[in-house]
PyMOL CGO cylinders between C-alpha atoms (Angstrom):
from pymol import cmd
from pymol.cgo import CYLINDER

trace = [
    CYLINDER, 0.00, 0.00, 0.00, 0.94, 3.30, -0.93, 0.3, 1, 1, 1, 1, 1, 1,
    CYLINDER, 0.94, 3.30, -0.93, 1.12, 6.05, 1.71, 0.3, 1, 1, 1, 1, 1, 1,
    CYLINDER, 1.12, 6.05, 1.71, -1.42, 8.02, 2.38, 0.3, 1, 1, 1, 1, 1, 1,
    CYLINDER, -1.42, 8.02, 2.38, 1.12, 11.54, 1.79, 0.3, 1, 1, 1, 1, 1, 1,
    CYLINDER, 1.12, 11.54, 1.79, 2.82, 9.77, -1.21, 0.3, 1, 1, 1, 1, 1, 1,
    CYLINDER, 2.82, 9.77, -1.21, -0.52, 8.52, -3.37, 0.3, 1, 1, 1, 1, 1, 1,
    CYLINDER, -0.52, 8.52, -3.37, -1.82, 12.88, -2.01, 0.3, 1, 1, 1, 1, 1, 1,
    CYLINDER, -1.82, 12.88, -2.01, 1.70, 13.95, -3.73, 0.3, 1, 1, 1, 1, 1, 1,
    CYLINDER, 1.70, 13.95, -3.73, 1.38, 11.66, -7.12, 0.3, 1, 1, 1, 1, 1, 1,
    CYLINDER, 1.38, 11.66, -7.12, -2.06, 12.41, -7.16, 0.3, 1, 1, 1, 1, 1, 1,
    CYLINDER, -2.06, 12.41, -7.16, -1.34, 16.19, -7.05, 0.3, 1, 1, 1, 1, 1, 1,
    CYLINDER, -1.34, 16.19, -7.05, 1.46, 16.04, -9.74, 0.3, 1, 1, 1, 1, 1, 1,
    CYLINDER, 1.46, 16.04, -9.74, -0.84, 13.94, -12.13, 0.3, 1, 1, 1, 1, 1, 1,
    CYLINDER, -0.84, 13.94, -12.13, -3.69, 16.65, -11.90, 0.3, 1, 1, 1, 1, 1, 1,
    CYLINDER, -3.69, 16.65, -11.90, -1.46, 19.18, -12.20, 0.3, 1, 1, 1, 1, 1, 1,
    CYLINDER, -1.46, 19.18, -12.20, -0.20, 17.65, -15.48, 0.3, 1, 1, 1, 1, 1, 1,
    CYLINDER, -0.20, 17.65, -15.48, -3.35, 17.44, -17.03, 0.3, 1, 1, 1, 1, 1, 1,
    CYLINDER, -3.35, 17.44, -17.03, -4.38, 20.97, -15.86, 0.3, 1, 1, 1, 1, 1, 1,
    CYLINDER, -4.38, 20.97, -15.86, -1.04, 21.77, -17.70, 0.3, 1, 1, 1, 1, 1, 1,
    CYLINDER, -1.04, 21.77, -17.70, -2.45, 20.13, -20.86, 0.3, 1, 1, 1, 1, 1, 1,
    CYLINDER, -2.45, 20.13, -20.86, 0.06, 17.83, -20.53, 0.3, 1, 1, 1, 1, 1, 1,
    CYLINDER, 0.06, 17.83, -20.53, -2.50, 14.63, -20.35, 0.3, 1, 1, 1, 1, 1, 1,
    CYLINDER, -2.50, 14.63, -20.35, -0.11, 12.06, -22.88, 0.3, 1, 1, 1, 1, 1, 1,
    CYLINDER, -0.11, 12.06, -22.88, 3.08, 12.29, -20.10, 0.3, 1, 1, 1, 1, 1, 1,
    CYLINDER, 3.08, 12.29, -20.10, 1.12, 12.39, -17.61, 0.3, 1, 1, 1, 1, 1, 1,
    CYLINDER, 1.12, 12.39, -17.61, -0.23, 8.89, -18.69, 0.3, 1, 1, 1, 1, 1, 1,
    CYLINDER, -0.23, 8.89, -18.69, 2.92, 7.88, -19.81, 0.3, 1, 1, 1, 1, 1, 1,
    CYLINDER, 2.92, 7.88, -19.81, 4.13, 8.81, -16.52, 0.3, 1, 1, 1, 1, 1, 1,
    CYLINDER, 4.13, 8.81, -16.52, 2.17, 7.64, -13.70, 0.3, 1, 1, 1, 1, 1, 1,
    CYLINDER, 2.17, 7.64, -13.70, -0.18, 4.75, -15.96, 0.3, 1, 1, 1, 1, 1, 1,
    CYLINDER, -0.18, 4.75, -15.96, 0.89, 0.50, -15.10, 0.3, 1, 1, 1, 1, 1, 1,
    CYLINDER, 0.89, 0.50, -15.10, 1.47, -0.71, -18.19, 0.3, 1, 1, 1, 1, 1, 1,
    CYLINDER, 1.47, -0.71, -18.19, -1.72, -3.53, -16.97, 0.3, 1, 1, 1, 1, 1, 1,
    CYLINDER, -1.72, -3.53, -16.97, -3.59, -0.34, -16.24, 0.3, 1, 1, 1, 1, 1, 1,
    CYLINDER, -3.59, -0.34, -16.24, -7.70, -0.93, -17.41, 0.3, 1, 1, 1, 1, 1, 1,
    CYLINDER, -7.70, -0.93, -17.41, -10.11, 1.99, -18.16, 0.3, 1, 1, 1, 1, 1, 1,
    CYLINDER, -10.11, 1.99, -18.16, -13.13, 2.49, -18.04, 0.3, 1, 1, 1, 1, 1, 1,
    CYLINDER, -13.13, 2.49, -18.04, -15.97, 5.06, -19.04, 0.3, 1, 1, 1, 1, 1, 1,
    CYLINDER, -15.97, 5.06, -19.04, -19.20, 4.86, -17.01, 0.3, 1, 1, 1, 1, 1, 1,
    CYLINDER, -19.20, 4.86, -17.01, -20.65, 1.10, -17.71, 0.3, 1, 1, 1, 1, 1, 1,
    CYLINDER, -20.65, 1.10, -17.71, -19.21, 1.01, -20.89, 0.3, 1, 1, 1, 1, 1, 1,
    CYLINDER, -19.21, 1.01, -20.89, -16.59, -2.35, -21.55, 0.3, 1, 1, 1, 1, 1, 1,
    CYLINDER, -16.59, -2.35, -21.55, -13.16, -1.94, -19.67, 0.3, 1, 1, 1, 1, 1, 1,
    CYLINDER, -13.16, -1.94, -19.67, -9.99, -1.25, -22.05, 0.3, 1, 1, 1, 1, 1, 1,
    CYLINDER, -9.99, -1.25, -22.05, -7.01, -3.10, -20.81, 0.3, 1, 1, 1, 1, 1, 1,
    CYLINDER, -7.01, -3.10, -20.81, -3.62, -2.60, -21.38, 0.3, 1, 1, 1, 1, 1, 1,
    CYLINDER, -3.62, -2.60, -21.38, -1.62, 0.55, -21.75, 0.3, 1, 1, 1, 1, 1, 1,
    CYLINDER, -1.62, 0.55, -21.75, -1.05, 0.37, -25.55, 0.3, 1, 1, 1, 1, 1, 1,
    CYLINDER, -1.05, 0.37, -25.55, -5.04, 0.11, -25.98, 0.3, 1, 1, 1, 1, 1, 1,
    CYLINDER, -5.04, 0.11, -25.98, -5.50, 3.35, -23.82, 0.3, 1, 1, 1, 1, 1, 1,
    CYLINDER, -5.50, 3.35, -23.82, -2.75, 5.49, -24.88, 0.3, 1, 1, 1, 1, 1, 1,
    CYLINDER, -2.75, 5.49, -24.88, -4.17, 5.12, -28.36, 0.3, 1, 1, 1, 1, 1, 1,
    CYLINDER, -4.17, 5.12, -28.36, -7.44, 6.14, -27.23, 0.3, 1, 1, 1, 1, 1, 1,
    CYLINDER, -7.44, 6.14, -27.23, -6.29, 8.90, -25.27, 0.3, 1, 1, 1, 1, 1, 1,
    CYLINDER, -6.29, 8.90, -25.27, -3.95, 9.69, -28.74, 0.3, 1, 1, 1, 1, 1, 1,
    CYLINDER, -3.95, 9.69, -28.74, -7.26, 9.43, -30.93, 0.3, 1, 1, 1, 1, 1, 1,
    CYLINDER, -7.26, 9.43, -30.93, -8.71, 11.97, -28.44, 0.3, 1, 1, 1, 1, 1, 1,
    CYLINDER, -8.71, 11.97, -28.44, -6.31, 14.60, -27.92, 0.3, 1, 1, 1, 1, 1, 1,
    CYLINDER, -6.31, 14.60, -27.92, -5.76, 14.16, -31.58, 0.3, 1, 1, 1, 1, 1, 1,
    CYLINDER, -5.76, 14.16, -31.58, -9.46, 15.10, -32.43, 0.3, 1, 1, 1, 1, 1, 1,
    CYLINDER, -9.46, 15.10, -32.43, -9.15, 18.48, -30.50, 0.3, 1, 1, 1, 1, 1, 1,
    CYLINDER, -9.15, 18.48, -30.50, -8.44, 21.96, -31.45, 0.3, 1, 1, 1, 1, 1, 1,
    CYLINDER, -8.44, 21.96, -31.45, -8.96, 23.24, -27.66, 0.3, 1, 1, 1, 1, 1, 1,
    CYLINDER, -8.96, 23.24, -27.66, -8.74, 21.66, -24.32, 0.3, 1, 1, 1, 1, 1, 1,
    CYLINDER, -8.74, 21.66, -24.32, -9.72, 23.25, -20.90, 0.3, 1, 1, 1, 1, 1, 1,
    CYLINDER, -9.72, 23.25, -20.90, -9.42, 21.76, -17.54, 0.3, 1, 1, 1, 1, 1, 1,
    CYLINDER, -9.42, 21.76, -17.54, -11.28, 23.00, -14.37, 0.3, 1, 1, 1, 1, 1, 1,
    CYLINDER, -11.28, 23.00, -14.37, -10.61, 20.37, -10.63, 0.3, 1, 1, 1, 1, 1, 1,
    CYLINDER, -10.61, 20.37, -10.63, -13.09, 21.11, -8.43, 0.3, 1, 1, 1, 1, 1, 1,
    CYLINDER, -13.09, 21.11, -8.43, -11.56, 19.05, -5.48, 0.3, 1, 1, 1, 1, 1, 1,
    CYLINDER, -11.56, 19.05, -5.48, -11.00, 15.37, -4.78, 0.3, 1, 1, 1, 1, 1, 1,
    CYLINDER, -11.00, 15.37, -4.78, -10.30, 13.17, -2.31, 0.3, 1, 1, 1, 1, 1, 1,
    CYLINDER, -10.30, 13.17, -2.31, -7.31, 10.32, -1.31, 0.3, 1, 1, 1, 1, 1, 1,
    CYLINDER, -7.31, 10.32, -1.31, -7.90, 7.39, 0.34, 0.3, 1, 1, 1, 1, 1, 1,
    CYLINDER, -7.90, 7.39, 0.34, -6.30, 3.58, 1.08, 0.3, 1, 1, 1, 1, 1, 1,
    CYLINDER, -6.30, 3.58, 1.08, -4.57, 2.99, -2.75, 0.3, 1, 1, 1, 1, 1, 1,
    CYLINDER, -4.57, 2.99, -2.75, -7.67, 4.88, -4.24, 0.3, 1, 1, 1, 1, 1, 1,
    CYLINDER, -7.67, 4.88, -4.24, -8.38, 8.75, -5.48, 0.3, 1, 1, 1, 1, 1, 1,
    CYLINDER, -8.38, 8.75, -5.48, -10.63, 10.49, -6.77, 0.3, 1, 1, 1, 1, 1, 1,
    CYLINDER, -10.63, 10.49, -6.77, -10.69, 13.94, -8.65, 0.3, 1, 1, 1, 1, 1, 1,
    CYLINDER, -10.69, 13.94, -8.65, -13.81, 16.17, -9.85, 0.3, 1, 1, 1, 1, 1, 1,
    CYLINDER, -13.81, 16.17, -9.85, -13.52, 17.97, -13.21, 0.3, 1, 1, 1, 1, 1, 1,
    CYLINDER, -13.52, 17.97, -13.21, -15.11, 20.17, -15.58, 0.3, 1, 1, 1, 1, 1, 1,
    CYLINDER, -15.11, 20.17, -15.58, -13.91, 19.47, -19.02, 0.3, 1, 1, 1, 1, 1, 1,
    CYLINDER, -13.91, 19.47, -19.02, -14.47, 21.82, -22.02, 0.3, 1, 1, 1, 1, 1, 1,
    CYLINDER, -14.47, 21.82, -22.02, -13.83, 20.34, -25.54, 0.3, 1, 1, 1, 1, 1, 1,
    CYLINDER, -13.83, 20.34, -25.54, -13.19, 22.25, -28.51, 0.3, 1, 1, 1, 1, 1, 1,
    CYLINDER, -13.19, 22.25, -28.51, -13.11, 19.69, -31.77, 0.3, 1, 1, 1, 1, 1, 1,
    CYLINDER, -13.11, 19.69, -31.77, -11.68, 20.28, -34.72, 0.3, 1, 1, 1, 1, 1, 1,
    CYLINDER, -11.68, 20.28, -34.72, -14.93, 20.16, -36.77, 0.3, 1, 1, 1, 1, 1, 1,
    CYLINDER, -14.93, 20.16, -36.77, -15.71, 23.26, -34.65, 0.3, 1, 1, 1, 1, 1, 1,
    CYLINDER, -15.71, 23.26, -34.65, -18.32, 21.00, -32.36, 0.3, 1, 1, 1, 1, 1, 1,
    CYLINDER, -18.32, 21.00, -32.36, -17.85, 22.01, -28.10, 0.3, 1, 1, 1, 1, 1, 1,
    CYLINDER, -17.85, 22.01, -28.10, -18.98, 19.46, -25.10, 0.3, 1, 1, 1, 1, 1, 1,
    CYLINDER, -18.98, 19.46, -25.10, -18.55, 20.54, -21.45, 0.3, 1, 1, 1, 1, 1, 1,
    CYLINDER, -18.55, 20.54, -21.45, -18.17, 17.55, -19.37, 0.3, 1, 1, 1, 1, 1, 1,
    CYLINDER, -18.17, 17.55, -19.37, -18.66, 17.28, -15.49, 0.3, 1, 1, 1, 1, 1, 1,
    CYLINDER, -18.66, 17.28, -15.49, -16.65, 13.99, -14.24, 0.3, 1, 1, 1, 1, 1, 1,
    CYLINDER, -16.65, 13.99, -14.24, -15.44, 12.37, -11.72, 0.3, 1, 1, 1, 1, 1, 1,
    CYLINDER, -15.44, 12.37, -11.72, -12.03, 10.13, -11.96, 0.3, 1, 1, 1, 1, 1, 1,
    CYLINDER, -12.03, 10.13, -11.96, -11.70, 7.56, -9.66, 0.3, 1, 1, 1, 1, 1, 1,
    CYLINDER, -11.70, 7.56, -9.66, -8.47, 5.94, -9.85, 0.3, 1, 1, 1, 1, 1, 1,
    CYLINDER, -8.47, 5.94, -9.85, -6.46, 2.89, -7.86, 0.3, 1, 1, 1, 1, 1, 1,
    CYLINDER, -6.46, 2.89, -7.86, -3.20, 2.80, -7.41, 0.3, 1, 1, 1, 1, 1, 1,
    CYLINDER, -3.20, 2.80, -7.41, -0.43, 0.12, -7.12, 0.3, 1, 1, 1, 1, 1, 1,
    CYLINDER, -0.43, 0.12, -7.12, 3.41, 1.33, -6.20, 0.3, 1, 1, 1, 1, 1, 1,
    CYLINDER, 3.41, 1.33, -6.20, 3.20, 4.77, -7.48, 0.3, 1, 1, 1, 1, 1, 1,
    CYLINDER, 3.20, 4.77, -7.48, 1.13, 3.82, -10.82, 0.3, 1, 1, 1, 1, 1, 1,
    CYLINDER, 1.13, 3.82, -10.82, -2.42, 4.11, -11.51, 0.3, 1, 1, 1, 1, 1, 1,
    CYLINDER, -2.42, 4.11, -11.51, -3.74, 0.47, -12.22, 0.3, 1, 1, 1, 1, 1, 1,
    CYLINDER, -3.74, 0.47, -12.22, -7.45, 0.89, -12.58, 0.3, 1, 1, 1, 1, 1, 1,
    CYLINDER, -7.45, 0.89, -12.58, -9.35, 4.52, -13.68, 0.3, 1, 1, 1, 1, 1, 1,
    CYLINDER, -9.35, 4.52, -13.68, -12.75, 5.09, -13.66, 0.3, 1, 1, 1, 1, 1, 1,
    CYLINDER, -12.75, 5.09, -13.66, -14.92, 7.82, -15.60, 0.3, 1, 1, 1, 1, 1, 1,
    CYLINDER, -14.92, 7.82, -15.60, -18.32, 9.29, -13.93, 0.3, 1, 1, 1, 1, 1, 1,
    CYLINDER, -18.32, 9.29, -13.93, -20.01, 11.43, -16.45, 0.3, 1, 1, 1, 1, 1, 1,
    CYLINDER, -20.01, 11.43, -16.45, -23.34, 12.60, -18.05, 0.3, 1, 1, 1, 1, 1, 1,
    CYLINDER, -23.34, 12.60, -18.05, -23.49, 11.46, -21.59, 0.3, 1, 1, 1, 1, 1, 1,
]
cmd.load_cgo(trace, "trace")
C-alpha cells in the first residue's frame, strides 16, 4: 500500500499535469502498463497500448482543451478527482463535461481509472 502523503503527492502532480495540458506524459508517466479503463458502464480497455491510443485518438481530435478540478479526495490505494472538461473539436463541435475520476493505485502507478459522467 501506498502512503497516504505519497498517493496525495502523485495524485497532485498527475492533476497538475493534465491541468497543464500535458495529459499524454502524464499517462505515460504515472499509468501501469496492466492499467484498465473504463468510461461509465461502458466495456473496460485493458492494457496501456489500448489506452494510450485512445487517449492519442482523443487529444488528436481536439483543437482546444480546458481543464477545471473542483476538489477530490485520497484514500487507502484509491483517489478520486472532480472535473469540468471543455472540448473544442476540430470540426468546430464544443462538449462541457462534469466527471469524476476515480483511480487505484499500485506502487506509485495508476492500475485501474474510472470515468463518472453525463453522456
Amino acid at each position: 500500500m501506498t502512503e497516504s502523503s505519497d498517493l496525495a503527492a502523485l495524485e497532485a502532480e498527475l492533476n497538475r499535469m493534465l491541468l497543464d495540458g500535458e495529459a499524454l506524459a502524464a499517462f505515460e508517466a504515472f499509468y501501469a502498463d496492466d492499467v484498465v479503463m473504463q468510461e461509465n458502464s461502458d466495456p473496460p480497455v485493458a492494457g496501456k497500448e489500448a489506452n494510450r491510443q485512445r487517449e492519442q485518438d482523443l487529444l488528436g481530435s481536439l483543437a482546444a482543451f480546458e481543464a477545471e478540478l473542483l476538489g477530490g479526495a485520497v484514500g487507502d490505494d484509491l483517489t478520486y478527482s472532480e472535473w469540468i472538461y471543455t472540448f473544442t473539436f476540430r470540426n468546430g463541435d464544443r462538449q462541457r463535461l462534469h466527471e469524476v475520476s476515480a483511480r487505484r493505485w499500485r506502487d506509485g502507478k495508476v492500475i485501474h481509472e474510472r470515468f463518472y459522467f453525463d453522456r
